[in-house]
N, C-alpha and C positions, 0 to 999 in steps of 0.2 A: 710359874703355874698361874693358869687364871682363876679367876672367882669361882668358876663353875664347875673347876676340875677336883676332884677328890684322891688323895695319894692314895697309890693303892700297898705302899709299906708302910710301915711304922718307920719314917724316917730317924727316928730317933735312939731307934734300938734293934740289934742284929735279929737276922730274921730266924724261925724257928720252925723245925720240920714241922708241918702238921698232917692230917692226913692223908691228902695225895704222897706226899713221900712215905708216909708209911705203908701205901698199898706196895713198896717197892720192898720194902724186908723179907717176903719169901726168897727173892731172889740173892741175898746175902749169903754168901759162903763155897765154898770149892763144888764143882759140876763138872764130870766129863760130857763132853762132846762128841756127836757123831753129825759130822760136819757132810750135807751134801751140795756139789756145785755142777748146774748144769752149764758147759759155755755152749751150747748148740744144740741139735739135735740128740737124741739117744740116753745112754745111759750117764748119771754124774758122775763124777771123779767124787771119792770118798775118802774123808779123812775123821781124824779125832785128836781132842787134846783136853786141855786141862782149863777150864776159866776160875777165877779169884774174885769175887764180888767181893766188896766191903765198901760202905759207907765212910765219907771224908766232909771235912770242912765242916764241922760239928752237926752230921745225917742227913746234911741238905743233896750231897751229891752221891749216887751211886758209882763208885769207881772198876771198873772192867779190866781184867789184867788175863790176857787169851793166849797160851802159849800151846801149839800145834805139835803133835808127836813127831817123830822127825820120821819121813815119809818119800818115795820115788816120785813125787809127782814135780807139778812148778814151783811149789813153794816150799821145799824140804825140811826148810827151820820155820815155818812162818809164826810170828808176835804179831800181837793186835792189842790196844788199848785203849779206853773209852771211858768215856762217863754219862749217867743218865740220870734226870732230875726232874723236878716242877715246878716252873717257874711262875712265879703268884703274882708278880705284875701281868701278866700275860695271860694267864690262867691257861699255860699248859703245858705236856711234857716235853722236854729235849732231849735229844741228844749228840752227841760227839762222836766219833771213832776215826783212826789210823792207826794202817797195818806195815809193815814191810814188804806188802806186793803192791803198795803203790804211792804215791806223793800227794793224793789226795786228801784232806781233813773235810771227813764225811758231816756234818749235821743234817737234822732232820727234827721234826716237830708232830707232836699228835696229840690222842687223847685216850681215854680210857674210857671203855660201853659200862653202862648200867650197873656190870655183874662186879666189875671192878678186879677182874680175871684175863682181860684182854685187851691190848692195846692196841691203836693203830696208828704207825708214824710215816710221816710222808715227806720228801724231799725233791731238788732236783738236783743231778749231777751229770757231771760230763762224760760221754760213753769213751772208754780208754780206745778202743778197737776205731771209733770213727771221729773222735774228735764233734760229736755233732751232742746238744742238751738232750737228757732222757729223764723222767720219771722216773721214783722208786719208791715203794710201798714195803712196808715191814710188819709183820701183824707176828703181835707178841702174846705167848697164850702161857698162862698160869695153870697148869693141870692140878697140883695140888704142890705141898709146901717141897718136895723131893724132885719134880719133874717141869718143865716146863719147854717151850718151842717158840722158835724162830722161821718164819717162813716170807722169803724177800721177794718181789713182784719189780720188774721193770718192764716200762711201757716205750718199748722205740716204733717211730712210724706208725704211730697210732695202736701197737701192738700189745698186750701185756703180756708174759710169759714169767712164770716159777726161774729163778735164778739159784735160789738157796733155800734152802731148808737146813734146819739145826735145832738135834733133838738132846735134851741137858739133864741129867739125874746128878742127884747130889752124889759126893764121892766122902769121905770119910778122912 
């Protein structure tokens, strides 16, 4: 490191949630799912399942465990697992996820507006259908400490369209 750089951890001692990870504890704890995915025109294929929030690695990572009711569609049994955090070198959020519909390991990066109720995380990935880079936007909405939403945006050929929507109430 040079003269001029300044660490941005406490090299010396393990880091400690502070408050960007605490805007992430509403989201802690069991949520059903009502999962919608458009792959084209028309109406989406609709599903639901069960997600598992819980904090790991002493509160610093939000950990994702998405288990889908078992359903007629493509993905009959589909798991998903993930983690989402804030990373303080960086000053900002991330995240992770892979499913069993695909071999991809998602990341993506954002931030949180003003209200500290919504996020917005943005990545690139590869389009499974054309083999060609696409854009993808994620905007994460905090409705109050029982409900919250996911709604995913991809931009191919300059285009953006609604891919998913997922709408989450705590379950009991």
């Amino acid at each position: 490191m040079s003269d001029n750089q300044e660490p941005q951890e406490d090299c010396g001692g393990a880091p400690r949630p502070g408050e960007q990870h605490a805007l992430l504890k509403p989201f802690e704890g069991k949520f059903r799912a009502v999962v919608k995915i458009w792959m084209g025109p028309g109406d989406p294929m609709v599903s639901a399942g069960t997600m598992i929030n819980s904090f790991q690695l002493d509160g610093l990572y939000l950990h994702q465990d998405y288990v889908g009711d078992p359903n007629d569609g493509p993905f009959p049994e589909f798991k998903g697992k993930g983690y989402w955090g804030f990373n303080t070198v960086d000053g900002r959020y991330e995240g992770f996820w892979i499913d069993n519909a695909s071999t991809m390991m998602q990341t993506e990066q954002g931030s949180v507006d003003e209200s500290g109720r919504q996020w917005t995380m943005v990545s690139e990935m590869t389009n499974p259908m054309t083999g060609l880079t696409m854009q993808k936007r994620s905007v994460i909405r905090l409705i109050d400490d029982d409900h919250h939403s996911m709604e995913t945006y991809f931009t191919m050929e300059g285009q953006e369209g609604k891919g998913m929507e997922i709408q989450y109430e705590r379950a009991n």
